[in-house]
VEXNU-881746 format. One record per residue (C-alpha): residue number from 1; residue in three letters; chain; y, x, z. Coordinates in nm, 2 decimals, m for minus. Last residue first. Layout:
BEGIN
(lummar NUM 'ALA' 'A' (Y X Z))
...
***
This chain:
BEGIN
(lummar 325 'UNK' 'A' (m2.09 m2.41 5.04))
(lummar 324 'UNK' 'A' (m2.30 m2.47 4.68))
(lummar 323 'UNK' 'A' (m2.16 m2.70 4.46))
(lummar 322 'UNK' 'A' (m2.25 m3.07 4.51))
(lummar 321 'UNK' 'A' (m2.57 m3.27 4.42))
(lummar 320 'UNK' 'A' (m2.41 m3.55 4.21))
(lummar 319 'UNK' 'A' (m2.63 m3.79 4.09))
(lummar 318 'UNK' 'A' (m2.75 m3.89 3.77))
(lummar 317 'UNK' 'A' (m2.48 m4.04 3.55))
(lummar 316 'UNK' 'A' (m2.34 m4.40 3.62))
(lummar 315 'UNK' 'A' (m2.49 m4.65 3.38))
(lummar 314 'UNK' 'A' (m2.24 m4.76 3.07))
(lummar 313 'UNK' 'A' (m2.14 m5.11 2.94))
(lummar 312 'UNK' 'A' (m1.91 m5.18 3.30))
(lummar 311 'UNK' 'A' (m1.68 m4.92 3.15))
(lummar 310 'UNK' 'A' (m1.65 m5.03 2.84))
(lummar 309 'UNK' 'A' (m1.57 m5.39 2.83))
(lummar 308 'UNK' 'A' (m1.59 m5.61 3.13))
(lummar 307 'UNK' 'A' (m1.26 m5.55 3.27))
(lummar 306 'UNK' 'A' (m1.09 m5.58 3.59))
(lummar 305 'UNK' 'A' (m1.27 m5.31 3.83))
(lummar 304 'UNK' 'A' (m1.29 m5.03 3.55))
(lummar 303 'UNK' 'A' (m0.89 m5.13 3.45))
(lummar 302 'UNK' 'A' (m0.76 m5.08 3.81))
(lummar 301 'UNK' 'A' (m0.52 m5.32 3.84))
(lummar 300 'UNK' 'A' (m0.12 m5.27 3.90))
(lummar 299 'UNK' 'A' (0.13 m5.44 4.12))
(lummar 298 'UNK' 'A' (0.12 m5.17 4.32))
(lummar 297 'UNK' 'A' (0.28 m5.25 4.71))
(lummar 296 'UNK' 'A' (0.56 m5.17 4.91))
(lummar 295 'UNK' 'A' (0.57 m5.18 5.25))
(lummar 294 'UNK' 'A' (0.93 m5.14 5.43))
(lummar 293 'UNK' 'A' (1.07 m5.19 5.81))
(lummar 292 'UNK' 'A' (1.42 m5.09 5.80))
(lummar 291 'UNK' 'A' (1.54 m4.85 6.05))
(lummar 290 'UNK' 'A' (1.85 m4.76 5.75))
(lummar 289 'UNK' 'A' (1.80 m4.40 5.71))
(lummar 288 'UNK' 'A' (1.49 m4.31 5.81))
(lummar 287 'UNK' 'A' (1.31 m4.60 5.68))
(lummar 286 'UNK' 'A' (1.02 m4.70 5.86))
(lummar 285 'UNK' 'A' (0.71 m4.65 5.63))
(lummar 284 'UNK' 'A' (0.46 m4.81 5.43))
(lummar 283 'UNK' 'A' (0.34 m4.68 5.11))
(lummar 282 'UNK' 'A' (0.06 m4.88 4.88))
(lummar 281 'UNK' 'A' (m0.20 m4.88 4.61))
(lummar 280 'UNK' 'A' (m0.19 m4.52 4.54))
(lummar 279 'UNK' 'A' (m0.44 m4.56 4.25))
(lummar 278 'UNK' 'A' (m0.75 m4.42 4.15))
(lummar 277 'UNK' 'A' (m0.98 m4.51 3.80))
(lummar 276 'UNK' 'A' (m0.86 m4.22 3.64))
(lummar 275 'UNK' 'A' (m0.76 m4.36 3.29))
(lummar 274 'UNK' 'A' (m1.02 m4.35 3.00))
(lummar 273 'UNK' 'A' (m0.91 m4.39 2.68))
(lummar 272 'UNK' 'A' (m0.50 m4.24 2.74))
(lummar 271 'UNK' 'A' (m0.54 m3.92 2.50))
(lummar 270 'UNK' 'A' (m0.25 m3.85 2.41))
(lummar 269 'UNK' 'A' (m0.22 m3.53 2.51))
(lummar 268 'UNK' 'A' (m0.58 m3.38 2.57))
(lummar 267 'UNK' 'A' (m0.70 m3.45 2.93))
(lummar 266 'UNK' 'A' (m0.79 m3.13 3.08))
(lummar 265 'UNK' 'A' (m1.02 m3.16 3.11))
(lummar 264 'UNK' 'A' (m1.41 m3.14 3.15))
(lummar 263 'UNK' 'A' (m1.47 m2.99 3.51))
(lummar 262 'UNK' 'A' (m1.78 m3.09 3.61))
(lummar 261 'UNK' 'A' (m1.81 m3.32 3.95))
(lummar 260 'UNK' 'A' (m1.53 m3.34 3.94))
(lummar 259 'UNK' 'A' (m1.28 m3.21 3.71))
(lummar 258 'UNK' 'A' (m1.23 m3.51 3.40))
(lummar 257 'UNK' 'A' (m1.18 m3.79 3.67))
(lummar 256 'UNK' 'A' (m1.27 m4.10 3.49))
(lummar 255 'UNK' 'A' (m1.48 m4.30 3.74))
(lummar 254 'UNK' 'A' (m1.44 m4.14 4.10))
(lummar 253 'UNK' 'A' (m1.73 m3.93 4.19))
(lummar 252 'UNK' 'A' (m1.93 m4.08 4.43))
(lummar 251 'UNK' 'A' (m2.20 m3.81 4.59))
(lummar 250 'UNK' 'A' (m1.96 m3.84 4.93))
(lummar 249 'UNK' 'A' (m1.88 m3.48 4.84))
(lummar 248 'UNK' 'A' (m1.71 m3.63 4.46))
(lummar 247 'UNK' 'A' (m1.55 m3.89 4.68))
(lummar 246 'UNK' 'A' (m1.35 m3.63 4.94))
(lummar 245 'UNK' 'A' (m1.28 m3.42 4.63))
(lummar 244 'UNK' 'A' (m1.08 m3.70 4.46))
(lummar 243 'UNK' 'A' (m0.94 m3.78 4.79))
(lummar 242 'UNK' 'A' (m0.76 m3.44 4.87))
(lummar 241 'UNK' 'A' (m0.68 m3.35 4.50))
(lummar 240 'UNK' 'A' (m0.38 m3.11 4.66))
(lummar 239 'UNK' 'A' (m0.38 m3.16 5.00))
(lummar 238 'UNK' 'A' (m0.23 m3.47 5.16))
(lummar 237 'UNK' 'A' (m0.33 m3.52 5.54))
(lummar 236 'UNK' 'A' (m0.38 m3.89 5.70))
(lummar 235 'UNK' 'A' (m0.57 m3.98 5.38))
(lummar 234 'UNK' 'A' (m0.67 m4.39 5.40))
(lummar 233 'UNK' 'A' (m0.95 m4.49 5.01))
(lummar 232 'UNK' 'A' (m1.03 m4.82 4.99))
(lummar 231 'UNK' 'A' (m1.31 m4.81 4.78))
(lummar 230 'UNK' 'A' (m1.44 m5.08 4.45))
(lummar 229 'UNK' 'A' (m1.81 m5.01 4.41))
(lummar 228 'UNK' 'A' (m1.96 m5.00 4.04))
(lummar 227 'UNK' 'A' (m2.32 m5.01 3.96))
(lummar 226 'UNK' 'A' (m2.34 m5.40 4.00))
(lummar 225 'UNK' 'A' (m2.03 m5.52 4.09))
(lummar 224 'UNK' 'A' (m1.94 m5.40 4.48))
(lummar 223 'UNK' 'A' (m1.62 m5.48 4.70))
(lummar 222 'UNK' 'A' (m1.39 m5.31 4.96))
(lummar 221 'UNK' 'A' (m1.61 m5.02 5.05))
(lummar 220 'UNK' 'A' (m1.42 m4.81 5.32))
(lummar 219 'UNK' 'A' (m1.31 m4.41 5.27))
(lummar 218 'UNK' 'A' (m1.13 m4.20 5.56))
(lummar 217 'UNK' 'A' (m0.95 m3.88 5.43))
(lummar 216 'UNK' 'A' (m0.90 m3.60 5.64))
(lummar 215 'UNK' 'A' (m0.78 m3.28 5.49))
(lummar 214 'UNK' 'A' (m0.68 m2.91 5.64))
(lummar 213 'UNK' 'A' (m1.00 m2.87 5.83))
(lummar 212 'UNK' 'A' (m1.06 m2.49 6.00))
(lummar 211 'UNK' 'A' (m1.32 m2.35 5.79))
(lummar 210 'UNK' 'A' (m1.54 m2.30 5.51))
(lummar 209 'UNK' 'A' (m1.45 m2.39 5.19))
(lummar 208 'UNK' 'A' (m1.42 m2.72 5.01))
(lummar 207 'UNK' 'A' (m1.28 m2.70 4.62))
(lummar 206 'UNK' 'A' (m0.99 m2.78 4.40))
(lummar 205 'UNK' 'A' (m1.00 m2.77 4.02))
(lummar 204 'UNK' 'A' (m0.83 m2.67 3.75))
(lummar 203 'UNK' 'A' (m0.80 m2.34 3.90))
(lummar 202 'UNK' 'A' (m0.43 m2.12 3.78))
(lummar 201 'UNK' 'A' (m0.33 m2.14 4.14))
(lummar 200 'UNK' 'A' (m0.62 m2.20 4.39))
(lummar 199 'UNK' 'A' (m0.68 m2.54 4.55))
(lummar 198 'UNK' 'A' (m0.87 m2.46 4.84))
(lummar 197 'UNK' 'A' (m0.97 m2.82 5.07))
(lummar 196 'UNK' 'A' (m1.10 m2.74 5.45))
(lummar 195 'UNK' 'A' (m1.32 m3.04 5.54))
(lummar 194 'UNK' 'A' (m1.26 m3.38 5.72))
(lummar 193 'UNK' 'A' (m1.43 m3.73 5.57))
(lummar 192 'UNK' 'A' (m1.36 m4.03 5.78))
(lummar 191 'UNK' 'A' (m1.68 m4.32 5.75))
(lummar 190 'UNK' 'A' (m1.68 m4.66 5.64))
(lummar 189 'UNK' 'A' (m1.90 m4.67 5.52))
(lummar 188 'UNK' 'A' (m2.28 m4.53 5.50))
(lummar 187 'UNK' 'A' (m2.39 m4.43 5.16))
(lummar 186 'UNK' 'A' (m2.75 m4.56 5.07))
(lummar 185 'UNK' 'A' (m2.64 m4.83 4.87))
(lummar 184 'UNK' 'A' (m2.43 m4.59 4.63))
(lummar 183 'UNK' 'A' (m2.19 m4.75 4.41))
(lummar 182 'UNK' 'A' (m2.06 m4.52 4.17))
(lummar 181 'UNK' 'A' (m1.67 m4.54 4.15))
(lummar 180 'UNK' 'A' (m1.34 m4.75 4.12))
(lummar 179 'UNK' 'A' (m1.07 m4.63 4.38))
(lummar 178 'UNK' 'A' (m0.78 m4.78 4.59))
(lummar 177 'UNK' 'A' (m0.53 m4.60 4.77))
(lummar 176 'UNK' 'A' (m0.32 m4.66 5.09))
(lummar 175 'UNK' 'A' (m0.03 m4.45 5.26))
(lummar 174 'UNK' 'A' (0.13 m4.51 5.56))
(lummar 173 'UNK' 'A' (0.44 m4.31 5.65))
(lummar 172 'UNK' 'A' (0.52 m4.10 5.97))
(lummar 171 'UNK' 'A' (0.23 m3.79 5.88))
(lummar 170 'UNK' 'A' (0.53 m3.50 5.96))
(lummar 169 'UNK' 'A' (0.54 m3.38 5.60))
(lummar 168 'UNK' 'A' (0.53 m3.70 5.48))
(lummar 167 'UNK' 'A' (0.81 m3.88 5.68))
(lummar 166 'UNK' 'A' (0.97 m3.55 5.61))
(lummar 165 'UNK' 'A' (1.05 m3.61 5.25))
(lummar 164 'UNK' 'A' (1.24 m3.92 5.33))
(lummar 163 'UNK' 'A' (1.49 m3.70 5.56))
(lummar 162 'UNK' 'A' (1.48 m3.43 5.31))
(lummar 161 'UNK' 'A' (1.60 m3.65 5.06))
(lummar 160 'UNK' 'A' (1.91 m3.79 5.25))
(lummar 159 'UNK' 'A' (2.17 m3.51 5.11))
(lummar 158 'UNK' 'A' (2.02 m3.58 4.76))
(lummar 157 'UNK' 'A' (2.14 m3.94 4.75))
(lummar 156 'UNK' 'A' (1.87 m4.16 4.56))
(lummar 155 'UNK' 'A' (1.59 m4.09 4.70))
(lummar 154 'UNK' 'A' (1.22 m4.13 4.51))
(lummar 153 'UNK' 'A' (0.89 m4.31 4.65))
(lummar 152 'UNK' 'A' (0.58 m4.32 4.45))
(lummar 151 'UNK' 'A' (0.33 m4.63 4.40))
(lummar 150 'UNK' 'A' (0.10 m4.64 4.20))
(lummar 149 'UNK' 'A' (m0.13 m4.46 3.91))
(lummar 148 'UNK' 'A' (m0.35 m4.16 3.92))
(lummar 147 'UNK' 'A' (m0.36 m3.89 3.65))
(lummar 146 'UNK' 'A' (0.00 m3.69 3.64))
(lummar 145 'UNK' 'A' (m0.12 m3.70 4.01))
(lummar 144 'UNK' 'A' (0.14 m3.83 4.23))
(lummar 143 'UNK' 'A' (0.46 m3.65 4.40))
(lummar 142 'UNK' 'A' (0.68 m3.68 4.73))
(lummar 141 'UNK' 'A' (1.02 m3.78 4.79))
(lummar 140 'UNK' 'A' (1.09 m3.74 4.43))
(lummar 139 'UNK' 'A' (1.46 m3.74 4.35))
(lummar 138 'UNK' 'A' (1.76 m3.93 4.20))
(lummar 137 'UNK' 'A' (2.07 m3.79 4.12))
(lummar 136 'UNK' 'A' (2.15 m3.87 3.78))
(lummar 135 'UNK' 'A' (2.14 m4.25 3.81))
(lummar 134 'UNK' 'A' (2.14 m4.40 3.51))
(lummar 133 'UNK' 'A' (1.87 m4.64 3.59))
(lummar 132 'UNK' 'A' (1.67 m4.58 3.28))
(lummar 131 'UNK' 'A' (1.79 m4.21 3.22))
(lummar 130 'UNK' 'A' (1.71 m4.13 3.59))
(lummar 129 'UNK' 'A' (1.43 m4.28 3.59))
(lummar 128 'UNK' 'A' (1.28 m4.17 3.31))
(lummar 127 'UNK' 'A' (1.36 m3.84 3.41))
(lummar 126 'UNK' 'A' (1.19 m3.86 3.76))
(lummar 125 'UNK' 'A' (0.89 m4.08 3.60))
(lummar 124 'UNK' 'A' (0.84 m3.79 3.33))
(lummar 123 'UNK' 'A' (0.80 m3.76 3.00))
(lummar 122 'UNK' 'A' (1.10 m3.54 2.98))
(lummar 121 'UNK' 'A' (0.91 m3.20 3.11))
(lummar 120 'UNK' 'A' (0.53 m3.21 3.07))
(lummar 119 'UNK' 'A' (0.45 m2.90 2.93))
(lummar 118 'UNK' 'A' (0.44 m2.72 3.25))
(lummar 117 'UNK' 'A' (0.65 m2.95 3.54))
(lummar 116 'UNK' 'A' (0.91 m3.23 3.54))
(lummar 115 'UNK' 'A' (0.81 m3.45 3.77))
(lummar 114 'UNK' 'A' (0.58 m3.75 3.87))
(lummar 113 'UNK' 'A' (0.36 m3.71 3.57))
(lummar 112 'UNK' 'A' (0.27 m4.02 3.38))
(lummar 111 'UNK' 'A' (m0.06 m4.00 3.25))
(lummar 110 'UNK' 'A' (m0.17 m4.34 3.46))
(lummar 109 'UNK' 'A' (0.12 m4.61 3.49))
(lummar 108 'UNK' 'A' (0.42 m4.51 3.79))
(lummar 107 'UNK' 'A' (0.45 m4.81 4.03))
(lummar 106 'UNK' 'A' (0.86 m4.70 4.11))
(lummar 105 'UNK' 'A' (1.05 m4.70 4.45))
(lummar 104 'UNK' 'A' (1.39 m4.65 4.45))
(lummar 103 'UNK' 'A' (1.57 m4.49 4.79))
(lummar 102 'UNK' 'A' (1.94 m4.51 4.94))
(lummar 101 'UNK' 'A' (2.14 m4.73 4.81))
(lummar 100 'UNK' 'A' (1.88 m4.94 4.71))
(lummar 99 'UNK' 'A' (1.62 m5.00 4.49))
(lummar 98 'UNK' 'A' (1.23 m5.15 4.47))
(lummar 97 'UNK' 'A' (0.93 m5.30 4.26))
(lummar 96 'UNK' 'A' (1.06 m5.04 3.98))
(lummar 95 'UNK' 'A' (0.81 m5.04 3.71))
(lummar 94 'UNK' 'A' (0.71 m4.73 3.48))
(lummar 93 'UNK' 'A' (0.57 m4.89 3.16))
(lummar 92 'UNK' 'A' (0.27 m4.81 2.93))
(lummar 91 'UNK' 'A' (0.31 m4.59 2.62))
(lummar 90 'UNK' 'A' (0.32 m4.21 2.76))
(lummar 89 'UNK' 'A' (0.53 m4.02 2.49))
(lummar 88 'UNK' 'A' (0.32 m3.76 2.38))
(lummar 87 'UNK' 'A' (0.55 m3.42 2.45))
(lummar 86 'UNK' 'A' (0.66 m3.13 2.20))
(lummar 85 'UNK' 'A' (0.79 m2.89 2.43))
(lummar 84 'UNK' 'A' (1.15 m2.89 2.56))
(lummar 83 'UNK' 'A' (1.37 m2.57 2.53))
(lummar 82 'UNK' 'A' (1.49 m2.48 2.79))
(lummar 81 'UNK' 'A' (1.86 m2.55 2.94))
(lummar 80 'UNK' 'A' (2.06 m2.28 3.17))
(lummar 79 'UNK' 'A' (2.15 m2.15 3.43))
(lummar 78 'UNK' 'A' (2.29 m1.86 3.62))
(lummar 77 'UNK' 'A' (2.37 m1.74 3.96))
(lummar 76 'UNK' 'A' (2.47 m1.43 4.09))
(lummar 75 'UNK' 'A' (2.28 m1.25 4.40))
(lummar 74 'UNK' 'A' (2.31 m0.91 4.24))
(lummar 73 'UNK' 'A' (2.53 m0.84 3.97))
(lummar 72 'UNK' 'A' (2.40 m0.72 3.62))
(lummar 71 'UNK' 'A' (2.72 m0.62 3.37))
(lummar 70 'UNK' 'A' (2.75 m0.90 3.10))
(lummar 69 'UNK' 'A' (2.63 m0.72 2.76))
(lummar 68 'UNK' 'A' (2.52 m1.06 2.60))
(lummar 67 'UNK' 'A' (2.87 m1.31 2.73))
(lummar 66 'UNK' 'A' (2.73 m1.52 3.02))
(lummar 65 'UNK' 'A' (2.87 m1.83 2.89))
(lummar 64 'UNK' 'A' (3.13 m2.02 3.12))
(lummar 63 'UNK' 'A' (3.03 m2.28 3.34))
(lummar 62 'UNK' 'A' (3.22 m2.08 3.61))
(lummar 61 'UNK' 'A' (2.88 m2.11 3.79))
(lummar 60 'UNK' 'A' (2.73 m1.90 3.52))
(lummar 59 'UNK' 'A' (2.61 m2.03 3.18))
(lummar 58 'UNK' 'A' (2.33 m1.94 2.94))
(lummar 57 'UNK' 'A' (2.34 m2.14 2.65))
(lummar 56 'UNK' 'A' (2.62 m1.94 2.42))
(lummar 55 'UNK' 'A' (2.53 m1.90 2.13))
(lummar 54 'UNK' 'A' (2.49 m1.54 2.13))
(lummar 53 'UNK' 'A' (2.29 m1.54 2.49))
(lummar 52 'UNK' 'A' (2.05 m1.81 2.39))
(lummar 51 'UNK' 'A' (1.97 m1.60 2.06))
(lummar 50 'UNK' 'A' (1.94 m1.25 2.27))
(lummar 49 'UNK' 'A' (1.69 m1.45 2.50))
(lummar 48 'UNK' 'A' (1.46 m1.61 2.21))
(lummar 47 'UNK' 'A' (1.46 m1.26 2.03))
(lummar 46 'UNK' 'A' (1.12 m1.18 2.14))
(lummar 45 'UNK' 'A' (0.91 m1.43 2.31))
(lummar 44 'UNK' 'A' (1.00 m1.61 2.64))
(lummar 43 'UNK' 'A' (0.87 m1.30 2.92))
(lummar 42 'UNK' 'A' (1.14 m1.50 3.18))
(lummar 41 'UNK' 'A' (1.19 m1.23 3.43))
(lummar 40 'UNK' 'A' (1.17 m0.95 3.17))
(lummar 39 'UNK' 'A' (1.43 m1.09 2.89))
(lummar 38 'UNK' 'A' (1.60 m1.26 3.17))
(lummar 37 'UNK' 'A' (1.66 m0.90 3.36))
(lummar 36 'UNK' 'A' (1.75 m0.71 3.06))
(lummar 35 'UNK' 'A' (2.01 m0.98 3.00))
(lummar 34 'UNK' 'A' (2.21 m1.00 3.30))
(lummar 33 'UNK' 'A' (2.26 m0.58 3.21))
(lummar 32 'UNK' 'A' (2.21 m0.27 3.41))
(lummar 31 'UNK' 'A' (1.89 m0.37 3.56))
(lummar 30 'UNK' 'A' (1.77 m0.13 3.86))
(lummar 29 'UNK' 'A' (1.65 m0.44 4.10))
(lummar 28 'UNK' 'A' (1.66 m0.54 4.46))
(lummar 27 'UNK' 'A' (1.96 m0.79 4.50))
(lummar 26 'UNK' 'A' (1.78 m1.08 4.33))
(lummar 25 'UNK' 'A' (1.96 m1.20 4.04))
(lummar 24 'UNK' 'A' (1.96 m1.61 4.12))
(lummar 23 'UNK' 'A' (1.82 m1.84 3.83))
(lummar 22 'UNK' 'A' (1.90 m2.27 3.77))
(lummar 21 'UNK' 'A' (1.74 m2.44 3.49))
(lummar 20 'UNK' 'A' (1.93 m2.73 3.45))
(lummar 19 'UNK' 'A' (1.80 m3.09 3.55))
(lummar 18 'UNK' 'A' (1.58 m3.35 3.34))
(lummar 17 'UNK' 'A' (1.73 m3.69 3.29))
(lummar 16 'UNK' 'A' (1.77 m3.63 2.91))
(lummar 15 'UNK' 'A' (1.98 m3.36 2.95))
(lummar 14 'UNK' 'A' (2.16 m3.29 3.29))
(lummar 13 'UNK' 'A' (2.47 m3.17 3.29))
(lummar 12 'UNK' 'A' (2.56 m2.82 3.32))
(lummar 11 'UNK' 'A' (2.80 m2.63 3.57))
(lummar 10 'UNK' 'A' (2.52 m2.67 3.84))
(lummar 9 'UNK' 'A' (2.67 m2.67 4.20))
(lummar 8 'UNK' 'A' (2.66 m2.35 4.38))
(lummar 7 'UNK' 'A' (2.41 m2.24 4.56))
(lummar 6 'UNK' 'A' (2.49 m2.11 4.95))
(lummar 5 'UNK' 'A' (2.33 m1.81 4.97))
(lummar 4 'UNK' 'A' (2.09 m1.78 5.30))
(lummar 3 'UNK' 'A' (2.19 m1.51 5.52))
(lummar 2 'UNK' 'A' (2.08 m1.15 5.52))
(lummar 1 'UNK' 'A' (1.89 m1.04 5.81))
***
């Protein structure tokens, strides 16, 4: 069994908060050259290899640049910087209610991803961060929706992330969310919700399936203005679009999602109308580091709930009746 390689620290700096690309040349393989393998690993148009190579962008640990006919040697390491796309800049704020030493805790707006991923790279709350507070080490414990809003933890010290990161994996951190949808007199709550969620690569959406239950989400009314019912929404499990499909089955859909019940989205850049009325409205935890006690809480509103304009104007659509199972 061969043993883990131990990963060398990155010879480049970050650049504008987001990290490096970082590639290991697996040992199976019949390239002769570090450059046949990136021009078929990375598939990024012709010529865009060949012109990173000549000037110099792709590094190896030596921080030197991998010259263009460099020899192919299993189980080396190289990195380098892309390219970012052309990103909308997300106008609303990203608040920190909370730093330390160890952990900083942010209220992330709506459209914000939580990290760098796809086309959404330096519009980030990890790179904003990270340029804001000018601390280049900081990482997400866990990750949002690019759509929902609140709260999202982040460490500080990368030796202590998987410490934080486990208080999700092993269900030792609270977590409460608040949604604006449909109100439904007829819908008994509170009730806990438990199905098998499938979120598929390349799918927009997620869907229920058949079988053993991999999400559990309870749901309680909090409040009710005319058509609209404000939710509180508790998951004790956290797949992938776990309480957005957990509303849609309850015949509730919440107001603004552009998947369920019909996938619509997704949302065109820049457009920031109509804002997924969910938000992780708090995270409580014992800190695994320290022992502290902490609950933090979103300072932010859900617009639908604290507005009379717009979405209070229009009647919820007819109801929901569910793909077929």
């Amino acid at each position: 069994m061969r043993r883990k390689p131990r990963i060398p620290p990155s010879p480049l700096p970050q650049r504008d908060g987001v990290d490096p690309v970082r590639i290991r040349l697996p040992h199976e393989g019949s390239w002769a050259t570090v450059r046949e393998h990136l021009v078929e690993r990375l598939a990024a148009g012709p010529g865009v290899i060949d012109g990173m190579l000549g000037d110099g962008l792709i590094v190896g640990a030596d921080g030197l640049p991998v010259r263009p006919d460099a020899v192919y040697v299993p189980g080396m390491f190289v990195w380098f910087h892309r390219e970012p796309p052309d990103e909308e800049q997300v106008p609303f704020p990203l608040d920190v209610v909370y730093r330390d030493e160890h952990i900083v805790v942010a209220d992330k707006p709506h459209f914000l991803a939580t990290t760098p991923r796809g086309s959404h790279v330096v519009e980030t709350a990890l790179a904003r961060l990270r340029r804001e507070l000018g601390i280049p080490t900081i990482g997400a414990a866990h990750r949002l929706d690019r759509l929902t809003a609140g709260i999202v933890l982040f460490t500080v010290r990368p030796e202590e992330r998987g410490a934080y990161q486990s208080l999700f994996r092993d269900k030792r951190i609270g977590k409460e969310y608040e949604a604006i949808a449909p109100y439904d007199p007829e819908l008994a709550l509170p009730r806990t919700l438990r199905s098998r969620i499938l979120k598929e690569r390349g799918v927009l959406a997620a869907r229920e399936i058949e079988g053993e239950p991999n999400a559990v989400s309870r749901v309680e009314l909090l409040g009710r203005r005319g058509w609209l019912g404000r939710y509180r929404l508790t998951p004790s499990t956290g797949q992938t679009h776990q309480l957005r499909v957990h509303m849609n089955a309850l015949g509730v859909p919440i107001l603004g999602d552009p998947l369920y019940p019909v996938v619509t989205g997704p949302v065109p850049a820049g457009d920031f109308r109509s804002p997924l009325q969910l938000l992780a409205r708090s995270l409580e935890f014992t800190d695994p580091v320290t022992g502290q006690e902490h609950r933090f809480v979103s300072g932010r509103l859900l617009e639908a709930w604290s507005s009379d304009e717009d979405w209070a104007a229009a009647p919820p659509a007819p109801p929901y009746a569910g793909p077929d199972q």
